[in-house]
DRENDO-1510 file (C-alpha; in Angstrom, 1 decimal, always signed):
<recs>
REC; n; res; u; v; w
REC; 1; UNK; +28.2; +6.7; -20.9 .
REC; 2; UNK; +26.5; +3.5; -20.4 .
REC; 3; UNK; +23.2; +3.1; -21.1 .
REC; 4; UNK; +20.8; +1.8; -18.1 .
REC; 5; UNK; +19.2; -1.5; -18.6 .
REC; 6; UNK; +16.0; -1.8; -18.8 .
REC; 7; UNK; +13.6; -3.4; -15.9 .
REC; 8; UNK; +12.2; -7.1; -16.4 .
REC; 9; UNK; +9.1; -7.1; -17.9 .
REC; 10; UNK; +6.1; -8.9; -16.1 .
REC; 11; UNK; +2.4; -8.7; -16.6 .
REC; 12; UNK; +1.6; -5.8; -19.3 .
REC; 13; UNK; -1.1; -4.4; -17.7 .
REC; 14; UNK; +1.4; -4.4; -14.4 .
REC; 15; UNK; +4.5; -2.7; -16.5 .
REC; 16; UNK; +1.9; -0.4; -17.8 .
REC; 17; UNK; +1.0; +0.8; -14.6 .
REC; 18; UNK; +3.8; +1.0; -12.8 .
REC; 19; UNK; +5.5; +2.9; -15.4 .
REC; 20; UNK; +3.7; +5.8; -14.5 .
REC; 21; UNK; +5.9; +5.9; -11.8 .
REC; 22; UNK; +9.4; +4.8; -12.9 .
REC; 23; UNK; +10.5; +8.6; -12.6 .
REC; 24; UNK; +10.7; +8.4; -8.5 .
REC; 25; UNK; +13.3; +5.0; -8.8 .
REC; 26; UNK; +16.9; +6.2; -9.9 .
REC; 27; UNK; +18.2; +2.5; -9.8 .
REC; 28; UNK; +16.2; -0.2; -12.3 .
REC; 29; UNK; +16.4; -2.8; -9.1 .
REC; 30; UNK; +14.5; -0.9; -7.5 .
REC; 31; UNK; +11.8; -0.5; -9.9 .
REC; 32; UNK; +11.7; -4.1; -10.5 .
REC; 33; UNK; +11.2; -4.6; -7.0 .
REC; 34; UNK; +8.1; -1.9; -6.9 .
REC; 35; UNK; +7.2; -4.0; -10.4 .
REC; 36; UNK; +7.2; -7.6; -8.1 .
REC; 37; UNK; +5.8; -6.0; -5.5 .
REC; 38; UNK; +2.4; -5.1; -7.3 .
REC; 39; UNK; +2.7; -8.9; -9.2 .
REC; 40; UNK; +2.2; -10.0; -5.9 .
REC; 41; UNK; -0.3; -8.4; -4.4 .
REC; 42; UNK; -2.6; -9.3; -7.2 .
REC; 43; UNK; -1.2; -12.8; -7.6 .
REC; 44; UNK; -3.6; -16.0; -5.7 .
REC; 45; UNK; -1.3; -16.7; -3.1 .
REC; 46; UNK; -3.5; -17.3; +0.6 .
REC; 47; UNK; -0.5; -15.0; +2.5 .
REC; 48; UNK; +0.7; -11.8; +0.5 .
REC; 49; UNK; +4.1; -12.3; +2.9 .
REC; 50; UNK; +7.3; -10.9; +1.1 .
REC; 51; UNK; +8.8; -14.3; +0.6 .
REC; 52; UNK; +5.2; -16.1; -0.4 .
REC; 53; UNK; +5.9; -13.1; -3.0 .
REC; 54; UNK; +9.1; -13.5; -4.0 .
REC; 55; UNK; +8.3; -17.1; -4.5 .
REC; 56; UNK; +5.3; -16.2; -7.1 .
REC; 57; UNK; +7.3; -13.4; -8.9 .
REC; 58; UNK; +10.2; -16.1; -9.5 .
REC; 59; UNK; +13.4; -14.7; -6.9 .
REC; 60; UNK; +14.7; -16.6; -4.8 .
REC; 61; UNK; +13.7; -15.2; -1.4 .
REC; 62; UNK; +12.3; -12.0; -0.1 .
REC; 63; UNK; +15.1; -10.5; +0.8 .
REC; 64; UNK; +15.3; -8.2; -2.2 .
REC; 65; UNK; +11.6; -7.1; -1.8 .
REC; 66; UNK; +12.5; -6.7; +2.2 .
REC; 67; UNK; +15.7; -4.3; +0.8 .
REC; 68; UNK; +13.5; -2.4; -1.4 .
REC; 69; UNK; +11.0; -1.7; +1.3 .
REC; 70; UNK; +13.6; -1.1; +3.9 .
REC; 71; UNK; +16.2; +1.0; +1.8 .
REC; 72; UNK; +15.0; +2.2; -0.9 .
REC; 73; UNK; +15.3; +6.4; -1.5 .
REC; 74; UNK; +12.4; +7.1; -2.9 .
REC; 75; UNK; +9.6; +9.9; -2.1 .
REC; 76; UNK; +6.4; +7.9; -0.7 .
REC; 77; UNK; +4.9; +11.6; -0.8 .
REC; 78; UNK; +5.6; +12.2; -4.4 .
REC; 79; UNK; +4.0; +8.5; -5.1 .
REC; 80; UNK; +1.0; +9.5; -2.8 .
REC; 81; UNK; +0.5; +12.4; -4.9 .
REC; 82; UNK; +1.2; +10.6; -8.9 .
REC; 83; UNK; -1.3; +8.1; -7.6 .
REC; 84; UNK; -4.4; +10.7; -6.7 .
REC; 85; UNK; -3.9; +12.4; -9.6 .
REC; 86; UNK; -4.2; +9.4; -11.9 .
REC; 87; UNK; -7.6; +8.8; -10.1 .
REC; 88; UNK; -8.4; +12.4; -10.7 .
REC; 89; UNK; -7.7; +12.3; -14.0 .
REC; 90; UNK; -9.5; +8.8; -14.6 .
REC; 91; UNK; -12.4; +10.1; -12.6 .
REC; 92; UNK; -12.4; +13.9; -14.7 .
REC; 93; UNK; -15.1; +15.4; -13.0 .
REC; 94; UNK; -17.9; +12.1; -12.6 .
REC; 95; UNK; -19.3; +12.2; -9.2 .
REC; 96; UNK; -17.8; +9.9; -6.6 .
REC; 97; UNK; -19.0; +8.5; -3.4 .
REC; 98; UNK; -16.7; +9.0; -0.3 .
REC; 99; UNK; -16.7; +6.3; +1.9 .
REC; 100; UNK; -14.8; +6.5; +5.2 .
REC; 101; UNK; -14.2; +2.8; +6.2 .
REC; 102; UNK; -12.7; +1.7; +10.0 .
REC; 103; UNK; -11.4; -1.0; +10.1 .
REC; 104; UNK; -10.1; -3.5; +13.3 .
REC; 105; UNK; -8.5; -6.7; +13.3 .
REC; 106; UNK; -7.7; -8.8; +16.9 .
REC; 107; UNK; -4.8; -10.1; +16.7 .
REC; 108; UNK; -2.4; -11.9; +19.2 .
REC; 109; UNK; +0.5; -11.6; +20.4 .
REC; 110; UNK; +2.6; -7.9; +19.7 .
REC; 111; UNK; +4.9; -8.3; +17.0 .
REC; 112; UNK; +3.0; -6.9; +14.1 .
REC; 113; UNK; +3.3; -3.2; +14.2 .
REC; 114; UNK; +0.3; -1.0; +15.8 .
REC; 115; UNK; -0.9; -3.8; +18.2 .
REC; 116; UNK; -2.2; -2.7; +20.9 .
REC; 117; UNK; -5.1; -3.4; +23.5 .
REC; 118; UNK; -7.9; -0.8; +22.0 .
REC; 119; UNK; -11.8; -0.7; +20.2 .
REC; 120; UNK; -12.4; -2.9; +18.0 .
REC; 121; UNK; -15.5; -1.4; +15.5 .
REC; 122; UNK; -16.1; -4.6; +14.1 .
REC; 123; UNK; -15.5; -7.1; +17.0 .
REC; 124; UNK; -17.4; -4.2; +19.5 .
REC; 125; UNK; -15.5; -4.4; +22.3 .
REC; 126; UNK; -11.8; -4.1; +23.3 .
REC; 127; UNK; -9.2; -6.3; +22.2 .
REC; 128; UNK; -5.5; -6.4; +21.0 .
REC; 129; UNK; -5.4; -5.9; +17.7 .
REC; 130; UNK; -5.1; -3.1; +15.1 .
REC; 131; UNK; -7.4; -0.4; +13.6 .
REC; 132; UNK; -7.0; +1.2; +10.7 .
REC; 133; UNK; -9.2; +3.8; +8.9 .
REC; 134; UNK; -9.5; +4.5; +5.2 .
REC; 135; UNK; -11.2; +7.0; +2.6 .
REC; 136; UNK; -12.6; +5.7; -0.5 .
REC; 137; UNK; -13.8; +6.6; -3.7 .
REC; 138; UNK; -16.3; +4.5; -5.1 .
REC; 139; UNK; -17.7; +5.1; -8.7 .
REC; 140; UNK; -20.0; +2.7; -10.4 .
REC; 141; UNK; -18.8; +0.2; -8.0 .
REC; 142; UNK; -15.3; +0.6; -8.8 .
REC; 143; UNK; -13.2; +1.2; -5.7 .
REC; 144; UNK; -10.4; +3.6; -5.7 .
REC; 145; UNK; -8.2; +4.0; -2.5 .
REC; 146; UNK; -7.7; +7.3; -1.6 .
REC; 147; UNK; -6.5; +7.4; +2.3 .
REC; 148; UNK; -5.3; +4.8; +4.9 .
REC; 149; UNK; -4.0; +5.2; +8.2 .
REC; 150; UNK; -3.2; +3.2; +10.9 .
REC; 151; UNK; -4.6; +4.0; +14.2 .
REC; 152; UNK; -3.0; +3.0; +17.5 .
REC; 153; UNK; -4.0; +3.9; +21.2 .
REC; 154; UNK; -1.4; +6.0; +22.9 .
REC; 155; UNK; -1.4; +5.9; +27.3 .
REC; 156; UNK; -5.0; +3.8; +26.9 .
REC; 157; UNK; -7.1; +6.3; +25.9 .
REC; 158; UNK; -5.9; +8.7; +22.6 .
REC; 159; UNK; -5.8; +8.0; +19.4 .
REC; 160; UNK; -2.6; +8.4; +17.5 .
REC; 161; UNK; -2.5; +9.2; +13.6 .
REC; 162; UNK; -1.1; +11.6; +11.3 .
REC; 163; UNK; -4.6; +11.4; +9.1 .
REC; 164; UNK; -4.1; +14.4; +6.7 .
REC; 165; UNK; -6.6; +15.0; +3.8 .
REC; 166; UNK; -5.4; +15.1; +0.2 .
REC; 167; UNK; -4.9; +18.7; -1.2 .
REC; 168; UNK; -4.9; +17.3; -4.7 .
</recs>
């Protein structure tokens, strides 16, 4: 049997991470993908767009990332839940304080997913744009995600979301 290679190695403290979750990625592409992925977010580039990312991580367009995020088999559930409890288990039992954050951004035009005409928090009024809301954890002032949803008006007047709390 032939051995699988192993991924590229990036950033340490990135590989380190992500490792913690090389279990739900059968194929090493894939992982290096996730890998990049994180590079870029926390890379200085002004637009975290997949090709403004590929070009940081060194490939030569997005199209891998775009494949990745588009094809890949993995379980965004089972990530979800590795991810909660490596804050749990980081936090052990210090206090926390929940912060439940709504977010809007306007926005023009239609062709970014969840745009719609709808209340703006932040702008106070209506506008097109897109709302999301999103449950912190914040511990001497270290923020850790916890839950984030986008929100999206459905026939002008209902909000639409799948906003589930964590059973972990």
């Amino acid at each position: 049997m032939v051995e699988p290679r192993a991924a590229v190695p990036t950033v340490a403290f990135v590989d380190e991470y992500c490792q913690t979750y090389r279990n739900l990625f059968a194929d090493v592409r894939n992982f290096e993908a996730f890998k990049f992925l994180h590079l870029g977010m926390i890379a200085e580039i002004p637009r975290k767009s997949l090709p403004a990312i590929a070009r940081v991580v060194g490939l030569e367009d997005g199209q891998e990332l775009h494949h990745f995020l588009r094809d890949t088999p993995w379980d965004v559930k089972a990530f979800h839940q590795m991810r909660l409890w490596l804050i749990k288990v980081s936090l052990g039992e210090t206090p926390i304080v929940l912060c439940i954050d709504e977010t809007g951004d306007e926005k023009k035009g239609t062709s970014t997913d969840y745009v719609a005409k709808q209340y703006i928090g932040n702008l106070g009024r209506t506008a097109n744009g897109i709302v999301s809301v999103n449950a912190y954890a914040v511990v001497e002032q270290i923020t850790y995600p916890l839950v984030s949803k986008s929100l999206n008006l459905v026939n002008g007047s209902k909000m639409k979301s799948n906003i589930r709390p964590s059973r972990s």
